[in-house]
C-alpha positions as CSV (number, residue, x, y, z in Angstrom):
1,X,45.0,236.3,154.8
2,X,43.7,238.3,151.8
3,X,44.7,238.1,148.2
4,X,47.7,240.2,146.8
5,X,48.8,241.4,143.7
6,X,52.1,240.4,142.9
7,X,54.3,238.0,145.1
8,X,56.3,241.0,146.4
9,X,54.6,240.8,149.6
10,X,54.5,237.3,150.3
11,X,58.7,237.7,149.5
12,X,58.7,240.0,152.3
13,X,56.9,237.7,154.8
14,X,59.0,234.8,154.1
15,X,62.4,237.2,154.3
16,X,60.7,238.0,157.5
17,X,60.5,234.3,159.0
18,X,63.5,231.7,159.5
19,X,63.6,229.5,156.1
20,X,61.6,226.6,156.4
21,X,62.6,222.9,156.1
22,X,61.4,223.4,152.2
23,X,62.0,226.8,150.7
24,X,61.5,228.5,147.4
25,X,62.3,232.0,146.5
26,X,61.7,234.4,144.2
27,X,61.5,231.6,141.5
28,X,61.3,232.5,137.4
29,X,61.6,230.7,134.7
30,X,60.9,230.4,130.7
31,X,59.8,228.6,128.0
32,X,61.8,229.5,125.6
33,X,60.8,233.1,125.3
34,X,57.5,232.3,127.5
35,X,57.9,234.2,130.8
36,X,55.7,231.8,132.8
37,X,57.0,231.4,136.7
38,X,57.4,235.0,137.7
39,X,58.8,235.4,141.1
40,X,57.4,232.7,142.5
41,X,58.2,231.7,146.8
42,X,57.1,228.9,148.7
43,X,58.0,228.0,152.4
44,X,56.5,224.8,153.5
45,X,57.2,222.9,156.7
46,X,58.7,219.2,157.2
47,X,55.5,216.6,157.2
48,X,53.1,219.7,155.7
49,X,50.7,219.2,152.6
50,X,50.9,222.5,150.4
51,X,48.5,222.8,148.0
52,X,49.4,225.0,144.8
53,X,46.2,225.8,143.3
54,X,44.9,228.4,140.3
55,X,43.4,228.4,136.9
56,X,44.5,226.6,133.9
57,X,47.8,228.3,132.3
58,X,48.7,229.9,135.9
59,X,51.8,228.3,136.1
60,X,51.3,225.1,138.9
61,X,52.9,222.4,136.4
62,X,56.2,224.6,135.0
63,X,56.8,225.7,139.2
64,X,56.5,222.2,140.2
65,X,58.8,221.4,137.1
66,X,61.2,224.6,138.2
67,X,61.3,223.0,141.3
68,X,62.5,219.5,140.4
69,X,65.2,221.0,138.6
70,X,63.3,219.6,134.9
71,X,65.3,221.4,131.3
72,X,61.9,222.8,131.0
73,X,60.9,225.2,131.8
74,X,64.5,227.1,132.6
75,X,65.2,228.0,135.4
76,X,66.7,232.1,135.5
77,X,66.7,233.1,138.5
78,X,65.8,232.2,142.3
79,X,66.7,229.8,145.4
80,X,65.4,226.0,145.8
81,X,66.3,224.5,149.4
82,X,65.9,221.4,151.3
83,X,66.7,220.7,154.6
84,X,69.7,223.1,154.2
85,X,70.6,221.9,151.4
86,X,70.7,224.0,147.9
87,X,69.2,222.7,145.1
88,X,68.7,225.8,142.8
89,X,72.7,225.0,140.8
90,X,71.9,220.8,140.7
91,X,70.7,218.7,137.8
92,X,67.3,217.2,138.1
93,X,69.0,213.4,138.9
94,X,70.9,215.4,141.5
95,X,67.8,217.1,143.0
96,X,66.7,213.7,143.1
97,X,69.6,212.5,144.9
98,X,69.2,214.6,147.6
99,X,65.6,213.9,148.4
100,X,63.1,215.5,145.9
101,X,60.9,213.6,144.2
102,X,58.3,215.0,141.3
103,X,55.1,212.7,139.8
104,X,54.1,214.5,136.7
105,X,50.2,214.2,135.7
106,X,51.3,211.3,133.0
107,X,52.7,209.3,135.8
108,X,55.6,208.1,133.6
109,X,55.0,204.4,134.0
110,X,57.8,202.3,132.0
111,X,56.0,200.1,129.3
112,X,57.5,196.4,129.5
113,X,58.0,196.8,132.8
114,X,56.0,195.1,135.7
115,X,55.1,197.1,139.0
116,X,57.9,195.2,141.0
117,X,60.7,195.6,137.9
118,X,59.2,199.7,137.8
119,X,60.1,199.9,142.0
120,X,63.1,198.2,141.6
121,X,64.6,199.8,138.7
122,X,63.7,203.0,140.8
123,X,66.4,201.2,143.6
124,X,69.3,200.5,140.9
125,X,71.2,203.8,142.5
126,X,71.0,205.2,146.4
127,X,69.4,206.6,148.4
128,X,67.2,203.5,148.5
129,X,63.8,204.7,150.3
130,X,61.1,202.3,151.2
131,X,61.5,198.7,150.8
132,X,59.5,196.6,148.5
133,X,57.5,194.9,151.7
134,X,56.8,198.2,153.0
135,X,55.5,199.8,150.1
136,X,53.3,196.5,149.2
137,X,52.2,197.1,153.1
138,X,50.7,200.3,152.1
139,X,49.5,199.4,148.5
140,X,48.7,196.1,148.5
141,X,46.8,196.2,145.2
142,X,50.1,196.5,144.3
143,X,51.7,193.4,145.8
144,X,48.8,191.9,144.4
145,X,49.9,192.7,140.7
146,X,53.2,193.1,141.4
147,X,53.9,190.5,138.2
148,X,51.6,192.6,136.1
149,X,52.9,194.9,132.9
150,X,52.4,198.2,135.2
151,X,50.7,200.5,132.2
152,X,48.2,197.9,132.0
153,X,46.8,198.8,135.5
154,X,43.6,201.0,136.4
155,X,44.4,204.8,136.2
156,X,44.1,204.8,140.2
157,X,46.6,201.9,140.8
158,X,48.8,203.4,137.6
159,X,48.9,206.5,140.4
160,X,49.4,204.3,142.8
161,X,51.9,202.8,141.4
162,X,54.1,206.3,140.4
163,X,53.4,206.9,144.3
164,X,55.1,204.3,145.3
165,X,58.0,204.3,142.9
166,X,58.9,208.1,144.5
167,X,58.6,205.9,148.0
168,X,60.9,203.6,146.7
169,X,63.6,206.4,146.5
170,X,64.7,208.3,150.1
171,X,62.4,211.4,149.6
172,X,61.9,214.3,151.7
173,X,59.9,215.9,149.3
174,X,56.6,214.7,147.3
175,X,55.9,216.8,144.1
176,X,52.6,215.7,143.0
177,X,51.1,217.1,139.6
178,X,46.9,216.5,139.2
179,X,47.2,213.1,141.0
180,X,43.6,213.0,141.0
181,X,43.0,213.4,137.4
182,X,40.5,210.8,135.9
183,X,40.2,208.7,139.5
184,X,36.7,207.8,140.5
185,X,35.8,209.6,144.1
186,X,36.2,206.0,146.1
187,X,39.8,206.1,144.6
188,X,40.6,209.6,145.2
189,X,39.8,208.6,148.7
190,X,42.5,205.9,149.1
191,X,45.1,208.3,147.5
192,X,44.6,210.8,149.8
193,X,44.4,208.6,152.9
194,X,47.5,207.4,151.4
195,X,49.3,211.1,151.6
196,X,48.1,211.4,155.2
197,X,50.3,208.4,155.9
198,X,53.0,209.4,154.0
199,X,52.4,213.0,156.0
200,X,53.0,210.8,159.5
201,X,56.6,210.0,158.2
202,X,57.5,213.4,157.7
203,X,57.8,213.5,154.3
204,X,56.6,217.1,152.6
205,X,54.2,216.8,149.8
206,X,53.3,219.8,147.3
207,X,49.8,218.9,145.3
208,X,48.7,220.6,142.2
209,X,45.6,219.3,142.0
210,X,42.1,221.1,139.4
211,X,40.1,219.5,141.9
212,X,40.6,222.1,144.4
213,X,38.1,222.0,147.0
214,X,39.8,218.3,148.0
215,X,43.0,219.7,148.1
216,X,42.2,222.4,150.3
217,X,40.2,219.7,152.2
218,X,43.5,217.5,152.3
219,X,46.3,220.1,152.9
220,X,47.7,222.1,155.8
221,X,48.2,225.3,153.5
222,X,47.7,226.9,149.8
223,X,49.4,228.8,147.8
224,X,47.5,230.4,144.4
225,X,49.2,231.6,141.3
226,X,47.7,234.3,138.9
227,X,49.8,234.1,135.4
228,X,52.8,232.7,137.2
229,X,52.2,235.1,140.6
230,X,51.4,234.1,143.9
231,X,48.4,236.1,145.3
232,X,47.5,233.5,148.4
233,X,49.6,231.8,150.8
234,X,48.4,231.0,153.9
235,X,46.0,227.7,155.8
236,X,44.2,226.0,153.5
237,X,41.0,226.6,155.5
238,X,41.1,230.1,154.5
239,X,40.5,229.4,151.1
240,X,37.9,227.2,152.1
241,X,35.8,229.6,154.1
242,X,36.6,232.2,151.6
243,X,33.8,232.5,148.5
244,X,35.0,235.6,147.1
245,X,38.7,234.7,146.8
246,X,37.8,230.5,145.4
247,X,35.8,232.5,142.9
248,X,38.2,234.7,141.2
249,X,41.3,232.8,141.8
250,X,39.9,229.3,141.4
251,X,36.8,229.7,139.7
252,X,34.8,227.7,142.5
């Protein structure tokens, strides 16, 4: 697929196609005054890995905030759904509620807290998600330091560690925002062969990720955003193979 302009013809694809399990459309929102999501539509597919990729200041973090229903930035106009379910009118705890789950790029670790007290607090309310053997199952660094004051862990198990705490609620949707930032390569690794897994149970994940090329190497499809636009959506392998489009969207 090539690059477009303006999101006006991606729109019309999707309005062409039955929604998908996951659905966005025709998204804007502001900060403050800021126009900065502009029409923005994603339709991703239960158990699919959709990367959302562009330059710094295209917009990724605020959609993925629009998305989980965040204050800011505010949400004017468009359609969030989930499994038939509408979550453009709910409050972010509600959004969470009914199965959406964002981990911002600070990871939002609780000081004083240790990793089993930070999994568990996630638990206090339903929908409970994973229990705390499974999750140790799949992160056993984790149930290693599970008595450990969870910001005093390695930036990879700190990730690990938000992971796990979105795991810990009944998700159907994983927001993840640069979950590879400052993580050696042998760590990125383990995080991503973690999101494969999580892909087997059927749970949707949306990466924003600066390093691209693993992303694209990860997921099943991309979107790009151009000052809040989308110009790209379609397999990630396209991007891949495509040189001319990496460099002017992506700056690879």
């Amino acid at each position: 697929m090539n690059a477009v302009n303006t999101s006006t013809n991606i729109n019309a694809n999707h309005a062409a196609t039955a929604p998908a399990y996951f659905s966005v459309w025709d998204l804007h929102a502001y900060y403050g005054e800021s126009y900065i999501v502009q029409g923005v539509s994603l339709n991703v597919h239960e158990g699919e890995i959709l990367a959302l990729l562009g330059r710094n200041g295209a917009g990724k973090t605020s959609t993925l905030r629009a998305i989980a229903r965040l204050d800011e930035p505010m949400l004017t106009h468009g359609e969030i759904w989930l499994d038939h379910q509408n979550l453009h009118k709910m409050k972010s705890y509600e959004a969470s509620q009914a199965g959406m789950a964002l981990v911002p790029e600070d990871r939002s670790i609780i000081p004083g807290l240790t990793v089993e007290e930070n999994l568990q607090l996630a638990q206090i309310a339903e929908p409970v998600g994973w229990s705390l053997d499974r999750i140790y199952e799949l992160f056993p660094r984790l149930g290693e330091r599970r008595k450990q004051e969870g910001v005093t862990l390695s930036g990879g198990e700190q990730q690990m560690l938000a992971i796990a705490r979105a795991l810990a609620r009944d998700i159907k949707v994983l927001l993840l925002d640069e979950p590879y930032e400052g993580l050696a390569p042998v760590i990125v690794d383990e995080i991503e062969k973690t999101l494969n897994i999580i892909k087997a149970q059927g749970i949707t994940t949306v990466i924003v990720e600066q390093n691209a090329i693993r992303a694209l190497e990860l997921a099943d499809r991309a979107v790009i955003l151009d000052t809040g636009q989308v110009v790209f959506d379609g397999l990630a392998e396209e991007v891949l193979a495509n040189e001319e489009l990496r460099a002017e969207y992506l700056a690879i």
